[in-house]
C-alpha positions as CSV (number, residue, x, y, z in Angstrom):
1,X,-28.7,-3.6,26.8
2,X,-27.4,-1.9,23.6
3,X,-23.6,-0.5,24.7
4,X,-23.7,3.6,23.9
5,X,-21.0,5.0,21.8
6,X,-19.8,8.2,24.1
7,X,-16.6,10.0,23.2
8,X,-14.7,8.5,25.9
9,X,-14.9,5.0,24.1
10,X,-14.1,6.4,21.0
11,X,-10.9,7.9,22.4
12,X,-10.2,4.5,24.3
13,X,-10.4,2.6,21.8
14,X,-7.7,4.9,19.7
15,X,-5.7,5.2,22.2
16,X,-5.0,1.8,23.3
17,X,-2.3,0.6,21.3
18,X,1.4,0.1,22.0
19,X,3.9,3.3,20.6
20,X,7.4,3.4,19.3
21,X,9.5,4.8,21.7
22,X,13.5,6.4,21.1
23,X,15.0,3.7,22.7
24,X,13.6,0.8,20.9
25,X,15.9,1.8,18.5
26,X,18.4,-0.6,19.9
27,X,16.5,-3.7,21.6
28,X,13.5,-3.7,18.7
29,X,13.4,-5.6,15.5
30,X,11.6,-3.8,12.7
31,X,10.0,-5.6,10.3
32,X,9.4,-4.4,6.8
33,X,6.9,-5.8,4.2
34,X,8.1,-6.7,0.6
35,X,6.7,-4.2,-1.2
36,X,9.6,-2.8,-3.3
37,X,12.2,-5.9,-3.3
38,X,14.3,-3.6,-5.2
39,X,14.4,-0.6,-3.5
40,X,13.5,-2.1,0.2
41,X,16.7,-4.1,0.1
42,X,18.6,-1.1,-0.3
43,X,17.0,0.8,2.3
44,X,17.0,-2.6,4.3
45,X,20.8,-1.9,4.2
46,X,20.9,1.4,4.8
47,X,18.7,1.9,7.8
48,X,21.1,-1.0,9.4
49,X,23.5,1.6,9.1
50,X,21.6,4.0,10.7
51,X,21.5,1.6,13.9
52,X,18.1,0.3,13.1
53,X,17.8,-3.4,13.5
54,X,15.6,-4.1,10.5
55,X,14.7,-7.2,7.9
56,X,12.9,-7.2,4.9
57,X,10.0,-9.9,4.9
58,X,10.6,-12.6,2.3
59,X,7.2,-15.2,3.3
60,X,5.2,-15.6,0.5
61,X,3.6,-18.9,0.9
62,X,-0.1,-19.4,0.6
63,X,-0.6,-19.2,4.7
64,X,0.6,-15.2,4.2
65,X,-2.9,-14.5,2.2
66,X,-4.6,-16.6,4.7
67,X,-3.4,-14.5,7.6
68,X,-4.7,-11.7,5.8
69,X,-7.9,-13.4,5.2
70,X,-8.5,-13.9,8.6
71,X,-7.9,-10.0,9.5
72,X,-8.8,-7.9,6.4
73,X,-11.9,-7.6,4.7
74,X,-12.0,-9.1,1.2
75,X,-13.3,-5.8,-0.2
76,X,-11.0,-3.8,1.5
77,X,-7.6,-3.7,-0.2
78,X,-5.5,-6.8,-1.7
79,X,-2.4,-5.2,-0.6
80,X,-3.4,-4.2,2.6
81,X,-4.7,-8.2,2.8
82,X,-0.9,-8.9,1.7
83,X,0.9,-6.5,4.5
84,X,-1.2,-7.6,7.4
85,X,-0.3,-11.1,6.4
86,X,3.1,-11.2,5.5
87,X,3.4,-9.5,9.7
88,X,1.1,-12.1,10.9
89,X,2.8,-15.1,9.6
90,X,6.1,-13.6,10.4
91,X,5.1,-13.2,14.3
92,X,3.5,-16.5,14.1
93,X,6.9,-18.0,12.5
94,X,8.8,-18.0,16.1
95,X,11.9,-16.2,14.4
96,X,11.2,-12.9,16.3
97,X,10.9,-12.2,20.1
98,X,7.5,-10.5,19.7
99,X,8.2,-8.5,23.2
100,X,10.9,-6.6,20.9
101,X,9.3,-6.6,17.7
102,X,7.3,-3.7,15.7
103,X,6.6,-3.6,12.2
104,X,6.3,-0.6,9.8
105,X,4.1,1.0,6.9
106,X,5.2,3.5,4.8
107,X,2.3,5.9,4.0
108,X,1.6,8.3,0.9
109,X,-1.0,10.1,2.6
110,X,-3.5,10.9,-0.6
111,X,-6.8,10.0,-0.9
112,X,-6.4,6.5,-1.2
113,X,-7.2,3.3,1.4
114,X,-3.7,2.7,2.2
115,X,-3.7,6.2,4.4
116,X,-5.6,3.6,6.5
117,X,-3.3,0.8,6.6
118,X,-2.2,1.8,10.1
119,X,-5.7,1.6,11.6
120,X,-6.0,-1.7,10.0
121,X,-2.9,-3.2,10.9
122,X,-3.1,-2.3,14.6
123,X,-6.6,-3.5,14.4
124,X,-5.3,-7.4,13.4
125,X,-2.1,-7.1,15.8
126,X,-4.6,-6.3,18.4
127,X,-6.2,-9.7,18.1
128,X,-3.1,-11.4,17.8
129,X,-0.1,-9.6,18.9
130,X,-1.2,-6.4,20.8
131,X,2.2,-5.5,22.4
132,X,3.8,-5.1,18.8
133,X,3.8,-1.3,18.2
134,X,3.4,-0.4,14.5
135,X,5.7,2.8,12.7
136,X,4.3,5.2,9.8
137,X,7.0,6.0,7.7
138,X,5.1,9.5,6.0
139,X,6.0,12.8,5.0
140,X,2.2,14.2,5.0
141,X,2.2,14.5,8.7
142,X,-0.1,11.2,9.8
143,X,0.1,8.9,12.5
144,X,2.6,11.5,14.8
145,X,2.7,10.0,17.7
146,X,3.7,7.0,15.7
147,X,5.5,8.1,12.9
148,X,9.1,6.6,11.7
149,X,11.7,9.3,12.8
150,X,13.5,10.9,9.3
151,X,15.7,13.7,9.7
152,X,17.1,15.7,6.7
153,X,20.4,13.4,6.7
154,X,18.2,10.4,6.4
155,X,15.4,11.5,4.0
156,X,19.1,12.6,1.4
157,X,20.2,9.1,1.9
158,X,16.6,7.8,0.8
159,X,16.3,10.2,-2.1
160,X,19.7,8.7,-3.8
161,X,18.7,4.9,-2.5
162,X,15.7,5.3,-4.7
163,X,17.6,6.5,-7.8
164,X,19.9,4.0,-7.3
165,X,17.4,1.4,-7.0
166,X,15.5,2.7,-10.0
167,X,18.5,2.2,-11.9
168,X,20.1,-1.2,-10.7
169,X,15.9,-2.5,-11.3
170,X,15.9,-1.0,-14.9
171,X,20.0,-1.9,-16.2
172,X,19.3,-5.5,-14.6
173,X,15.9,-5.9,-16.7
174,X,17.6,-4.8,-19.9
175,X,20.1,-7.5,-19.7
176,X,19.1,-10.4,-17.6
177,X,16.6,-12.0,-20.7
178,X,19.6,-11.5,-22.9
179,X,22.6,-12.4,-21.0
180,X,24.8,-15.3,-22.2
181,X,26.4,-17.1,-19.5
182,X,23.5,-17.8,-16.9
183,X,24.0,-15.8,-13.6
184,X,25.6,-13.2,-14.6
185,X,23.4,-10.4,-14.4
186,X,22.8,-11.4,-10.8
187,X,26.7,-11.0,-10.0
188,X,26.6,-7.7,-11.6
189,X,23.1,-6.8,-9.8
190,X,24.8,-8.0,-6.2
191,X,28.0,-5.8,-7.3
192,X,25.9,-3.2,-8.1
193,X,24.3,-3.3,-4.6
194,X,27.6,-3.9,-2.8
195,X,28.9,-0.9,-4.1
196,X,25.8,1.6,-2.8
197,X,25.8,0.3,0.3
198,X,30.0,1.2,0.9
199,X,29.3,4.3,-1.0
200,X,26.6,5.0,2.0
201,X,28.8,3.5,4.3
202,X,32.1,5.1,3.7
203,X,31.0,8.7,2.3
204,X,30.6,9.5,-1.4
205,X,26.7,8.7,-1.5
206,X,25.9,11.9,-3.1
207,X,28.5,11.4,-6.0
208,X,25.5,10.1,-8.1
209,X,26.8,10.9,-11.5
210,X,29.5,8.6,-11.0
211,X,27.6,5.7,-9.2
212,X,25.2,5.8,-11.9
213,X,27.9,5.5,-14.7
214,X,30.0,2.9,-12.1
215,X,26.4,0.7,-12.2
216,X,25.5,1.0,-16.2
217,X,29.7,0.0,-16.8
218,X,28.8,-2.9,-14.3
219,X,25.9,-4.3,-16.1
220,X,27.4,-2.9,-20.1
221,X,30.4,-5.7,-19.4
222,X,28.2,-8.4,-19.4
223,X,27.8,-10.4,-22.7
224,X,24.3,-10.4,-23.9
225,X,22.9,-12.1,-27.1
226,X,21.2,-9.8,-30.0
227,X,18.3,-12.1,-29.8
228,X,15.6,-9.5,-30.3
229,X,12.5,-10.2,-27.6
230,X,8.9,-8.8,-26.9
231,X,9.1,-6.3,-24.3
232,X,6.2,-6.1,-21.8
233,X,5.6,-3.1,-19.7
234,X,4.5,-3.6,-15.9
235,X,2.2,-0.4,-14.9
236,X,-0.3,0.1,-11.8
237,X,-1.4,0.5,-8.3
238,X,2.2,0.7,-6.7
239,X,2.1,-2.3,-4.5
240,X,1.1,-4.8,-7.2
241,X,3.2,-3.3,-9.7
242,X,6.3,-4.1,-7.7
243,X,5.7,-6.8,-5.6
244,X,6.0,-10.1,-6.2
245,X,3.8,-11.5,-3.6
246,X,1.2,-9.5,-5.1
247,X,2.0,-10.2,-8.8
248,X,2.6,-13.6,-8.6
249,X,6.4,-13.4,-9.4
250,X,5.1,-11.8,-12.5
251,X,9.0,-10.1,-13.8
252,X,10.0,-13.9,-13.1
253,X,7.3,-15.1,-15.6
254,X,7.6,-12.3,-18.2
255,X,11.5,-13.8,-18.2
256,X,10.3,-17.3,-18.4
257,X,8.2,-16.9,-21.0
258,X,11.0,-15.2,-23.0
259,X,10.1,-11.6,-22.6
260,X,12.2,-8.1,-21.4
261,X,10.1,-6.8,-18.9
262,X,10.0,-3.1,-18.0
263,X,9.3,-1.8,-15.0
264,X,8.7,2.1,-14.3
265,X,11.2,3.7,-12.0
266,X,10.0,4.4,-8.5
267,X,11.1,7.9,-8.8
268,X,8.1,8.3,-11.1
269,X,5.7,7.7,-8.7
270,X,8.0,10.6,-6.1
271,X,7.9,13.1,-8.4
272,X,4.1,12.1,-8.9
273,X,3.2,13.0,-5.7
274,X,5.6,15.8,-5.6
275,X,3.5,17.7,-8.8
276,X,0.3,16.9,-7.2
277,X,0.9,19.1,-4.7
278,X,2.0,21.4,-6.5
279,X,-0.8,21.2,-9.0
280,X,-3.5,21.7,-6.1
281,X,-1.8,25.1,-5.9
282,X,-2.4,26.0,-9.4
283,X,-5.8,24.2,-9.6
284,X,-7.3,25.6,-6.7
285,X,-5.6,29.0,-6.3
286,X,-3.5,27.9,-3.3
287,X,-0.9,30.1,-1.9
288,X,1.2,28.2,0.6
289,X,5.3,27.5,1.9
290,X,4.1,23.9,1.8
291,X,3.6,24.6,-2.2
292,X,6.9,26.7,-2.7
293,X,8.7,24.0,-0.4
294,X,7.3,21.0,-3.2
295,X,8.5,23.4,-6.2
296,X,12.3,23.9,-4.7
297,X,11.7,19.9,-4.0
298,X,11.2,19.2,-7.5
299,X,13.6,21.0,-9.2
300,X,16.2,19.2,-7.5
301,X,15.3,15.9,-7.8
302,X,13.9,16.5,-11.2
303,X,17.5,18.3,-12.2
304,X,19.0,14.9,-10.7
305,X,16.9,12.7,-13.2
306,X,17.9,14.5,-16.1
307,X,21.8,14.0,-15.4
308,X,20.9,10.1,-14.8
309,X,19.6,10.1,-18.3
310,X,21.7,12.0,-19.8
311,X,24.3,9.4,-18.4
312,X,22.6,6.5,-19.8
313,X,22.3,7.9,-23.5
314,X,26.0,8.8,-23.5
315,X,26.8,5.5,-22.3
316,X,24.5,3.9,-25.3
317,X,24.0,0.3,-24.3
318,X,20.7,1.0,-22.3
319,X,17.5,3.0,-22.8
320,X,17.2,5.5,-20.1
321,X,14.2,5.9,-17.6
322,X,11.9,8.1,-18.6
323,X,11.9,12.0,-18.9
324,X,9.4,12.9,-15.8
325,X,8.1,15.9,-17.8
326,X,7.1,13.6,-21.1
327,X,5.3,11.7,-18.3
328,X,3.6,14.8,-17.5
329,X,2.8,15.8,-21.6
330,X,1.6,11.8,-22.3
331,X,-1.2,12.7,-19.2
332,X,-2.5,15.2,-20.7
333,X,-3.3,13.0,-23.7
334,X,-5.2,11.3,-21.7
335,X,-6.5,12.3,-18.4
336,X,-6.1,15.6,-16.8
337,X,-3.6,16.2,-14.3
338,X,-6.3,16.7,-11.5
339,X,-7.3,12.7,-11.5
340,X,-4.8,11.7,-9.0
341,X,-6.6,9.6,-6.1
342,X,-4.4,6.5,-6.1
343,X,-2.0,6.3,-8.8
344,X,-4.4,8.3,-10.9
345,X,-2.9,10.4,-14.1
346,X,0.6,8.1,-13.3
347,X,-0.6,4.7,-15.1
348,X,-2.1,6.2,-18.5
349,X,1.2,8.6,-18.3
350,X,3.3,5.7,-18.2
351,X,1.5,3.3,-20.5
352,X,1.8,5.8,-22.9
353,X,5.4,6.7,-22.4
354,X,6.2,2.9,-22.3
355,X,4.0,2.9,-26.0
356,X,6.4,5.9,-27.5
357,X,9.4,4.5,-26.2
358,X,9.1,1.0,-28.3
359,X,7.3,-1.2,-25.0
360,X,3.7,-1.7,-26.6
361,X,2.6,-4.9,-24.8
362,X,2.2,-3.8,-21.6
363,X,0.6,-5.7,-18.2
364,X,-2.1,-2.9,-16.2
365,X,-1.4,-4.9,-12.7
366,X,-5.1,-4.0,-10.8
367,X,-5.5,-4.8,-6.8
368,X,-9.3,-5.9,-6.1
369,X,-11.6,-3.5,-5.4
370,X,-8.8,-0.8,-5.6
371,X,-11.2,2.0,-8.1
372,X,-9.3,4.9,-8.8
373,X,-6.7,2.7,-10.4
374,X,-9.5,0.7,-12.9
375,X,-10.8,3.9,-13.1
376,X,-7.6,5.5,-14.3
377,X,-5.9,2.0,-15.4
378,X,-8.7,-0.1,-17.3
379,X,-10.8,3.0,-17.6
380,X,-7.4,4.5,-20.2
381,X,-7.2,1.1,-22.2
382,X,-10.0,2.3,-24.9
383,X,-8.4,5.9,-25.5
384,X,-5.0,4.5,-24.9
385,X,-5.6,2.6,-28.4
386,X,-7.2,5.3,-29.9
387,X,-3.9,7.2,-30.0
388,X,-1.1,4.4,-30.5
389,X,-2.4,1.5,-33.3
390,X,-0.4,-1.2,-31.9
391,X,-0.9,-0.6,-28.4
392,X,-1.3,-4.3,-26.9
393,X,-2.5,-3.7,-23.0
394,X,-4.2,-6.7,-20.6
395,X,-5.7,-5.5,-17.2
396,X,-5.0,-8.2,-14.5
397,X,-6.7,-8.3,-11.1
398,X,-5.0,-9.5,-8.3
399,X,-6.7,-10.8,-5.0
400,X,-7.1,-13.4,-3.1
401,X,-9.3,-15.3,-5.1
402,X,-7.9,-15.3,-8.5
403,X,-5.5,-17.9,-8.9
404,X,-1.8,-18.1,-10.9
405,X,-2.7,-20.0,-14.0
406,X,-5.5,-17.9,-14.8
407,X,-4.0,-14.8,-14.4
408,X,-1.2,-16.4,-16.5
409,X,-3.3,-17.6,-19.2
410,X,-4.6,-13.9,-19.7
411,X,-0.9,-12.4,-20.0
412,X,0.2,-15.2,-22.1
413,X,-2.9,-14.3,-24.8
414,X,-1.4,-10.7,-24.4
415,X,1.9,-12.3,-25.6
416,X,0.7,-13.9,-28.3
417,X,-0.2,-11.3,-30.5
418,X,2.8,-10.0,-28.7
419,X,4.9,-12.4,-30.8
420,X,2.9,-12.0,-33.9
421,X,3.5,-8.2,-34.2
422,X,6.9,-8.8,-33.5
423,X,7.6,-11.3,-36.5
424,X,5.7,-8.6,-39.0
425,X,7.7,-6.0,-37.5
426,X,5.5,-3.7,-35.9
């Protein structure tokens, strides 16, 4: 007899999952995918100080995509495939009590299949672990009877951890591929860290002017060769952009293969969603706090980026991040400011900020069966060339089915003519 759907079930099955509760604060372990090795190992830091017993997963063996084989729909969403599993093989490790264990998602809330991840996740735990509870870190009001409690004090101390990650991530990539004596970009990388974390520690977090200047001197002292290499830009769907489970280590190869490679500033992809909701309001005639609220928002933080690059061009021995608002003028080149499902207007905005700034060979990282970012990735390439003549772009996918060396083989084509405009000089 065919079971009938009633509204009961549907509210049953909902319901019936384990929730986060104040005072697992101090006998849980929270567990927190490696999405943004940069940045997560700062906030890994930081949310220890906030009495949080956290760690930042580091499995990437083969059995990690399994795991999320097993629970996650090939079609669905590599990174999702890549989250579930890195928790699954964790559990399944026997490092954690998984009576005292939950793991957490952060989520952007836009139209995109990650505002599911929670769903999901819970969904393979279920079948696996069902006591572990699972945390939505979001500022777009999901998941709230689940969601990771951020207070004013805390979301500040995020704010600066992410500009200081951007800029640690973007000093270390300008100098690591040159560097002299081997190893010591990672000692000024680890200083660099070191001194965030006493600066959030000990007071003096918000002093960002100097702690910007105090990182740039720290990397700036290290001897690096002139040797002039190809720069490669890494652009895309967020997750794969950053993370080297999803990439395949792919910063790691760029270096191996001889290369500088530039990575975006996370920041970008903040203020992104910051002007999107502030463009709905102009778009669609909206009238709202929630608007004004985003406006004050980005002032500030924009006002903030401009004083971290003015810092880096008085200091002269690295290019600065990118201007936000010459990220806003190369979109409209492109694509309108409206197309933002996913990353959206961000990756042709960047690919062609990375093309003016001197980085034309540039890597469009592309999660399986992720559309709006081939739409507004791959879909670019062809007008993307149109504008800048040299302009030397390769779309990878990433899933579970496409393997290193092939990926590989398709960047190292990319560098080829890579190396061959370099020697004419273009």
């Amino acid at each position: 007899m065919k079971r009938q759907t009633t509204e009961k079930n549907i509210k049953d099955y909902k319901d019936d999952y384990p929730r986060w509760q104040p005072y697992m604060k101090s006998t849980y372990k929270i567990l927190i995918p490696d999405m943004l090795p940069w940045h997560f190992a700062l906030i890994e830091r930081l949310l220890k100080l906030e009495g949080y017993d956290v760690e930042l997963l580091r499995n990437e063996t083969r059995s990690v995509i399994d795991e999320g084989l097993k629970h996650v729909h090939n079609d669905t969403c590599f990174p999702c495939l890549c989250t579930v599993g890195q928790y699954i093989d964790a559990l399944k490790s026997g490092k954690y009590d998984v009576n005292h264990t939950a793991v957490i998602m952060s989520q952007s809330g836009g139209g995109c299949r990650a505002s599911n991840y929670i769903p999901l996740i819970r969904k393979a735990l279920r079948a696996e672990f069902p006591q572990v509870p699972v945390l939505s870190l979001n500022f777009s009001g999901l998941e709230k009877d689940s969601s990771f409690p951020v207070g004013a004090k805390l979301m500040l101390k995020l704010v600066f951890a992410v500009y200081y990650g951007d800029t640690i991530m973007w000093c270390y990539n300008q100098t690591k591929p040159y560097e002299v004596k081997e190893g010591e970009a990672d000692k000024a990388r680890d200083k660099a860290i070191e001194l965030v974390i006493s600066k959030f520690e000990k007071g003096g977090y918000r002093k960002y002017k100097k702690i910007t200047r105090a990182i740039t001197e720290m990397f700036s002292a290290v001897e690096r060769s002139g040797e002039k290499k190809v720069r490669v830009g890494i652009v895309g769907e967020i997750y794969v952009k950053y993370s080297s489970l999803a990439n395949n280590h792919l910063e790691d190869f760029l270096m191996s293969e001889g290369c500088e490679p530039v990575v975006p500033a996370l920041m970008d992809y903040v203020l992104y969603c910051v002007v999107n909701n502030i463009n709905d309001g102009r778009l669609y005639g909206k009238k709202s706090l929630f608007i004004t609220a985003n406006k004050v928002v980005y002032s500030i933080l924009r006002r903030m980026q401009k004083n971290i690059i003015k810092i880096f061009k008085k200091q002269g021995v690295f290019e600065p991040i990118h201007d936000f608002e010459h990220l806003r003028r190369c979109a409209d080149k492109v694509l309108n400011q409206g197309v933002k499902m996913g990353e959206g207007w961000l990756i042709p905005a960047e690919m062609a900020a990375l093309a003016e700034t001197g980085t034309e060979n540039i890597v469009c990282t592309q999660p399986f069966g992720c559309l709006p970012n081939h739409i507004a990735g791959k879909g670019a390439i062809r007008t993307l060339k149109n504008l800048y003549q040299n302009v030397n772009i390769v779309a990878v996918d990433y899933d579970p089915s496409a393997t290193k060396v092939n990926q590989e083989n398709r960047i190292k084509l990319m560098l080829a003519t890579a190396r061959e405009n370099l020697a004419a000089g273009k």
